[in-house]
C-alpha positions in Angstrom: 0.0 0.0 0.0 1.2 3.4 -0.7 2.1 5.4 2.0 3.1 9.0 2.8 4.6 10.9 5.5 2.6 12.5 8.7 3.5 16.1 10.7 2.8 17.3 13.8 1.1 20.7 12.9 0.1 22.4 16.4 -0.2 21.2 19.8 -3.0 23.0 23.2 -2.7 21.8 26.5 -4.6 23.3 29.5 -1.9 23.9 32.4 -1.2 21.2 35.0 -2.8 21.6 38.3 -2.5 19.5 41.6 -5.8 17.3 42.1 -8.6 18.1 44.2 -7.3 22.3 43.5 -7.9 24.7 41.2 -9.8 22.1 38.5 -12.6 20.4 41.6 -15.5 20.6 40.0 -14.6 20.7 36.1 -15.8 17.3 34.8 -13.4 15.4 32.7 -15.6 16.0 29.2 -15.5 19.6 29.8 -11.4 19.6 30.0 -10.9 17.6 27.5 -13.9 19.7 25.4 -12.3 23.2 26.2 -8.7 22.0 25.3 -10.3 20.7 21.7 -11.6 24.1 21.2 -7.9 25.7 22.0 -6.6 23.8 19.3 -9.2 24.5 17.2 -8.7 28.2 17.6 -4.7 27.8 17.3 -5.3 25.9 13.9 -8.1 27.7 12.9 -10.3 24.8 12.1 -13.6 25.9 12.7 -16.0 24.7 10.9 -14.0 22.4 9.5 -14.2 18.7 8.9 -10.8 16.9 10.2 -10.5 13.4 10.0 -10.7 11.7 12.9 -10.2 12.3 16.3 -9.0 10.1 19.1 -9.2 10.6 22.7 -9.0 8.9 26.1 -8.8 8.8 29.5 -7.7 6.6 32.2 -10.2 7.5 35.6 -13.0 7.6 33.0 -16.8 7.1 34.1 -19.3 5.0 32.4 -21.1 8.0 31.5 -18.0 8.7 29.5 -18.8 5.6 27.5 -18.3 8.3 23.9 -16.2 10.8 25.4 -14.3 11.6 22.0 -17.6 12.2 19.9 -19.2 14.0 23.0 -16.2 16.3 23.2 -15.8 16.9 19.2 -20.0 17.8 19.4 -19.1 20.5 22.4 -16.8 22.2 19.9 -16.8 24.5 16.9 -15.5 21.5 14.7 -18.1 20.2 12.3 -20.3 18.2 13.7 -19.6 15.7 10.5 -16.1 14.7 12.4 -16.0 11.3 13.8 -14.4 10.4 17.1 -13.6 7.3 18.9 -12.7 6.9 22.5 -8.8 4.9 23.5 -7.2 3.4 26.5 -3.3 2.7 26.7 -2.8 3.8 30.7 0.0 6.8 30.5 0.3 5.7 26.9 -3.4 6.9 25.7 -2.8 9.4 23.6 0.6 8.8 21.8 -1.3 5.4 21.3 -3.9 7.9 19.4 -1.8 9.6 17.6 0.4 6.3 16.4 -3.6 5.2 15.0 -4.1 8.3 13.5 -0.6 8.7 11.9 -0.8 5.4 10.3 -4.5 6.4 9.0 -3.4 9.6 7.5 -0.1 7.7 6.2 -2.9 5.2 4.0 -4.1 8.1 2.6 -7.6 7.4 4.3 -7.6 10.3 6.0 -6.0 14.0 5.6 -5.6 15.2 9.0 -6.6 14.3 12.9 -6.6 15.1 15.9 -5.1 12.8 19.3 -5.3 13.6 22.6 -5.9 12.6 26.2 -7.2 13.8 29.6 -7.3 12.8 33.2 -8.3 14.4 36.1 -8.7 12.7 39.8 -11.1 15.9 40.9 -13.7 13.8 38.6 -13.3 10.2 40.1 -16.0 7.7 38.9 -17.0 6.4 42.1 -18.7 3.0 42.3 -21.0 1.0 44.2 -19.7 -2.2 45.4 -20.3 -5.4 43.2 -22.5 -7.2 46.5 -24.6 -3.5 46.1 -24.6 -3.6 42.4 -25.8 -7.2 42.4 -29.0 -6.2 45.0 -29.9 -2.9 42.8 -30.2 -4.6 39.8 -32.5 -7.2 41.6 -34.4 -4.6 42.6 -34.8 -3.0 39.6 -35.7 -6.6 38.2 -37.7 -7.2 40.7 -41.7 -7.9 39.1 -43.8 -7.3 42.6 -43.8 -5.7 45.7 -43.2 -8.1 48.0 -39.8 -9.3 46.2 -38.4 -5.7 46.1 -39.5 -5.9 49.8 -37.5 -8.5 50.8 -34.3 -7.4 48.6 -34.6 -4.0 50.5 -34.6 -6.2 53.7 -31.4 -7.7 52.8 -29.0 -4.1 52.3 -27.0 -3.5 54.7 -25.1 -0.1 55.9 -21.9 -2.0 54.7 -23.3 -1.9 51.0 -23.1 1.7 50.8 -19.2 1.7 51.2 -18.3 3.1 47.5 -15.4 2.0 45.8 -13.0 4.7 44.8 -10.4 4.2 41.9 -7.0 2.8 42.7 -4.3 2.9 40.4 -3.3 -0.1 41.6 -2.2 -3.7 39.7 -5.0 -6.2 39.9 -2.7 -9.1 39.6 0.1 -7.8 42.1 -2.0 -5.5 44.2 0.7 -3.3 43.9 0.6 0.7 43.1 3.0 2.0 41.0 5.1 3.4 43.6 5.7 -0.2 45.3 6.2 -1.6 41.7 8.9 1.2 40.9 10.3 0.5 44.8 11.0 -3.1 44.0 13.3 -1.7 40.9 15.2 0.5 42.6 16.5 -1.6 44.8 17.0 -4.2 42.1 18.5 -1.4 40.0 20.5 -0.2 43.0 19.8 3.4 41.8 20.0 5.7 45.3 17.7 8.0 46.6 20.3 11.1 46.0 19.9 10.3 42.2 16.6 10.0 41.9 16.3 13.8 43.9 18.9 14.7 41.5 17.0 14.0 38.5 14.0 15.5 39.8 15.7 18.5 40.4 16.7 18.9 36.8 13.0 18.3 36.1 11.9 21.4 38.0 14.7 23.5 36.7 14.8 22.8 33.0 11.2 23.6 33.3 11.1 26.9 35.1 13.7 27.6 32.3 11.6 26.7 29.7 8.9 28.9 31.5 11.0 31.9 31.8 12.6 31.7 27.6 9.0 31.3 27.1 8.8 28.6 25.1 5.2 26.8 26.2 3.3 30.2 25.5 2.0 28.9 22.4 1.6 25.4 24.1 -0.5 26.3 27.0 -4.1 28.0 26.7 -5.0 30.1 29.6 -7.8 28.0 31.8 -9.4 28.9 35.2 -7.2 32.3 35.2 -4.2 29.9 35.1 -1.3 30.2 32.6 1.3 28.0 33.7 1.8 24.3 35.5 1.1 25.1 39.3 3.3 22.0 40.4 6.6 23.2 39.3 9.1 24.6 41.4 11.5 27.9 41.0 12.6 27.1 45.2 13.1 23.3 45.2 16.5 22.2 46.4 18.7 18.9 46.8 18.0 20.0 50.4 14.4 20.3 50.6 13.9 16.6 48.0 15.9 15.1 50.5 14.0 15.9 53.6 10.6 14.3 52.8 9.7 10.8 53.6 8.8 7.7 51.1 5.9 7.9 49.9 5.7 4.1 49.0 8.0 1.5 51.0 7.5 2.8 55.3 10.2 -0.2 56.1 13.3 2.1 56.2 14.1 1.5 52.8 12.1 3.1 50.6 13.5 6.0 48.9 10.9 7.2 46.6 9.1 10.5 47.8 6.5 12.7 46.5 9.2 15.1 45.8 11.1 12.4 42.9 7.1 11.2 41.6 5.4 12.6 39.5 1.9 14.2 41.4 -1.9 13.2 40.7 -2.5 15.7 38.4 -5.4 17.3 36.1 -5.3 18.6 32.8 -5.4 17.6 28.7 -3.2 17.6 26.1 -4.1 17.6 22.0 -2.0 17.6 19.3 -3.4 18.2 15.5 -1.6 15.6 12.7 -1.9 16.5 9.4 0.0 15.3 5.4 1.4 17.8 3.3 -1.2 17.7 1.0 -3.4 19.3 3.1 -1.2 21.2 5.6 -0.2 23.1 1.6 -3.7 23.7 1.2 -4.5 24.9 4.1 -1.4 27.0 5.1 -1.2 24.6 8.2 2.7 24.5 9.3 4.9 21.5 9.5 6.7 21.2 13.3 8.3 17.7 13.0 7.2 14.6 10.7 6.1 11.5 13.2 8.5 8.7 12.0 7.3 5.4 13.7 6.1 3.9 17.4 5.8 1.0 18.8 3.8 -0.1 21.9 5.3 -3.4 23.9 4.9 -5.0 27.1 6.8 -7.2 30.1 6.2 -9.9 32.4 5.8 -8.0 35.5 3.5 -10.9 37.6 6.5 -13.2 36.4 8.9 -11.1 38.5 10.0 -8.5 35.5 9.8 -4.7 36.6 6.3 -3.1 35.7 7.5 0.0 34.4 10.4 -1.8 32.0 8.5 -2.2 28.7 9.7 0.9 27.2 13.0 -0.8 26.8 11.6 -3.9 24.8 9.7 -0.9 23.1 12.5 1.4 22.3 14.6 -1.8 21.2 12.2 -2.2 18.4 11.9 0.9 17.3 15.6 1.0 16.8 15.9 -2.1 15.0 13.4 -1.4 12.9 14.9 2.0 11.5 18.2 1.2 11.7 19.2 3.5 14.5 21.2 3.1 17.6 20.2 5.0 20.9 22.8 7.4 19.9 21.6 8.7 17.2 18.7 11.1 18.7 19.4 14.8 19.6 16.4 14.9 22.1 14.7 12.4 24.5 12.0 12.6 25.7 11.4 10.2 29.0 8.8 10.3 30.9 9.4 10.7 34.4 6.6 8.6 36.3 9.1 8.3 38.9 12.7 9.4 38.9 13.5 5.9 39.8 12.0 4.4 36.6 13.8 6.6 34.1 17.4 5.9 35.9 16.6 1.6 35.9 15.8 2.2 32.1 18.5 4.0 31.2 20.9 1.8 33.7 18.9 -1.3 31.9 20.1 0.0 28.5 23.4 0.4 29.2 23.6 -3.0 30.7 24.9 -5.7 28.7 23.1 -8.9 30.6 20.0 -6.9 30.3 20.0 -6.4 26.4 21.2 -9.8 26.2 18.8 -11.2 28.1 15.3 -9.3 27.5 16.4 -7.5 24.6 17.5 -10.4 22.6 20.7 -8.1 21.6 24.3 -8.6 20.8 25.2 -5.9 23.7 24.3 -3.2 25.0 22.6 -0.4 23.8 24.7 2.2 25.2 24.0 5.6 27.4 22.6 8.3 26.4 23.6 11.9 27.2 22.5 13.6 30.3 21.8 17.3 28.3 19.1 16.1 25.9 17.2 14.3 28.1 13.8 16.3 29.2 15.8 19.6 28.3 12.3 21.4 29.0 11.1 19.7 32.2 8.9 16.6 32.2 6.5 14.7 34.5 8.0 15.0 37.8 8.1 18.8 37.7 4.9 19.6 35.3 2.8 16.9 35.8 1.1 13.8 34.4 -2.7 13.9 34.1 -2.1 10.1 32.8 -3.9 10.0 29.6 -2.4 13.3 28.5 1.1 12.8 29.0 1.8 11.2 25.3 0.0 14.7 23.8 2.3 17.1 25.8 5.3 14.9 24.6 4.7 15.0 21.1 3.8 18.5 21.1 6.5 19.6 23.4 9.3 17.4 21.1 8.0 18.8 17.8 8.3 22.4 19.0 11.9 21.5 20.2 12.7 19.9 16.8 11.3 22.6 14.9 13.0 25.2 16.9 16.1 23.4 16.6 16.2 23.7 12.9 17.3 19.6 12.2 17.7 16.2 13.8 15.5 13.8 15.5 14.1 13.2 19.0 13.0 10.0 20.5 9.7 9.8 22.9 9.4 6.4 25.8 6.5 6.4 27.7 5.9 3.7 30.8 1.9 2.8 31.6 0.2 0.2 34.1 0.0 -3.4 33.1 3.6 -3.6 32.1 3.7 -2.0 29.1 5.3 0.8 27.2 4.9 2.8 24.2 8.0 4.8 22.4 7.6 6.8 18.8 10.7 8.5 17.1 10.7 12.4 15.6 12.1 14.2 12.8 12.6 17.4 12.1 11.1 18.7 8.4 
């Protein structure tokens, strides 16, 4: 089949907020709706009829069930533009835009728009299944005296609802316990992980202060920045909280090297030449490839490894070495997890082993990793993340005149997803 190349055109994000703040009371279709619109505006596509659009969310309700076509409906787009609703964990929405990409690459579509929200001040909260089971008896229920006796048979206990836990169902494991149990296998110390969450929150607020996410962020809730990062953190003050995750003694990851529950959405708008050309719509980076993988973390591999089987691929497959990027963008779920990946790359058993590679694949350099803050210090509303990656890496590509930057995103159920940029 023929195929043709695919280009990031424009990226809108609303700005990252702590959970339970600024955003209480916003539901999740309205977020995602308003951040739509932003882009809409930025691209001027009112009106128009794009492709397709693909969104997601992780903490999604039920009510949710079309939250992409709902979304596209609350907008100025035309109300001829399909949508269809995604779930990849942290890897939602690059997962949208890979789909999209490769639909706009078979010439069955000319542009798109991908994108992702989350945000915990919107929880679907749940009955428990023993409730569940009795209120759909009731509602079943053909007489009276049968709904009478159901009634008999609540109890207080029943009311109990279930919140969401972004925890593993196999493991019973959160994240943070998950990523503990690397670490230490890992050895990577608690001074490096502060370290690299330092860097986090200073490459951002210098990103912030060169100005380069003005034409990123929209203005939302009479915000117009990330309200997580900080200008004051120190070595000093990272080093002074407590674990967040492992209360043995050992534990050594902290809210302060995590990245926070979080609110906010990301979009990013994908177009071909053909119709960037006709439609004066400009061309930020060209979306190469991505591949999504996944690990055997209930066999006893680390859950947040996959991006390295990912990665591996993605290399092989375009002939690259891990070298041969100018920007990388990881994202920083916890500090710990980004320093076992790149520790995993650089380790020959590992490649050998999991990667099914001669040796290793090498380090990477320090300077061109997250040069403009990532996860840690701005954020991670989970399904949003991959859309503030790729719009963030194909502003930094664009500005940077030539080269290529590489994305590697970690998600629950041990998987990963990684995609590799170009400059046009």
């Amino acid at each position: 089949m023929k195929t043709r190349p695919v280009y990031i055109s424009g990226g809108s994000r609303t700005p990252f907020v702590k959970s339970m703040t600024h955003y209480h009371g916003i539901t999740t279709q309205t977020l995602m709706t308003q951040t739509l619109q932003s882009l809409i505006q930025r691209v001027k596509l009112d009106g128009v009829m794009v492709g397709d659009v693909g969104l997601g969310a992780v903490m999604n309700s039920s009510k949710n069930w079309n939250l992409a076509r709902e979304c596209v409906l609350g907008t100025t787009l035309s109300p001829y533009t399909p949508g269809y609703t995604l779930q990849r964990a942290c890897g939602t929405s690059l997962e949208t835009t890979l789909q999209l990409c490769l639909k706009i690459a078979n010439y069955q579509i000319d542009n798109a728009i991908a994108g992702g929200v989350d945000t915990n001040s919107d929880l679907p909260l749940m009955v428990n299944h023993q409730f569940a089971q009795k209120l759909l008896a009731l509602h079943s229920a053909k007489d009276f005296l049968s709904k009478l006796k159901i009634i008999g048979r609540l109890r207080p206990s029943d009311l109990k609802p279930d919140f969401p836990a972004v925890v593993e169902p196999r493991t019973h494991l959160s994240m943070g316990e998950h990523c503990e149990k690397m670490v230490k296998e890992w050895h990577i110390s608690r001074e490096a992980q502060d370290a690299l969450s330092l860097r986090s929150h200073q490459n951002g607020v210098a990103a912030y202060e060169k100005g380069f996410y003005e034409d990123l962020i929209f203005e939302y809730q009479g915000l117009k920045r990330d309200t997580l990062l900080r200008s004051d953190t120190t070595l000093e003050k990272l080093a002074k909280l407590k674990p967040a995750f492992d209360f043995t003694g050992k534990g050594t990851l902290t809210a302060g090297n995590s990245s926070p529950l979080t609110d906010g959405a990301a979009a990013v708008f994908l177009t071909s030449e053909e119709d960037a050309k006709q439609n004066n719509h400009p061309l930020l980076a060209r979306f190469v490839d991505a591949q999504a993988a996944a690990i055997d973390f209930v066999g006893g591999d680390g859950l947040l490894m996959a991006p390295t089987i990912a990665v591996s691929q993605l290399l092989k497959r375009n002939q690259l070495t891990l070298q041969d990027f100018d920007f990388y963008e990881i994202h920083e779920a916890f500090a710990g997890q980004v320093l076992c990946t790149l520790k995993a790359w650089e380790s020959d058993e590992y490649c050998k082993k999991i990667l099914k590679l001669d040796k290793a694949l090498g380090p990477i350099e320090q300077n061109k990793i997250n040069v403009n803050g990532s996860s840690i210090a701005l954020g991670h509303p989970f399904a949003a993340t991959g859309a503030r990656i790729v719009a963030t890496l194909a502003k930094i590509l664009h500005q940077h005149g030539k080269g290529r930057g590489l994305i590697s995103i970690c998600t629950a159920g041990g998987m990963g997803v990684a995609a590799i940029l170009e400059t046009v």
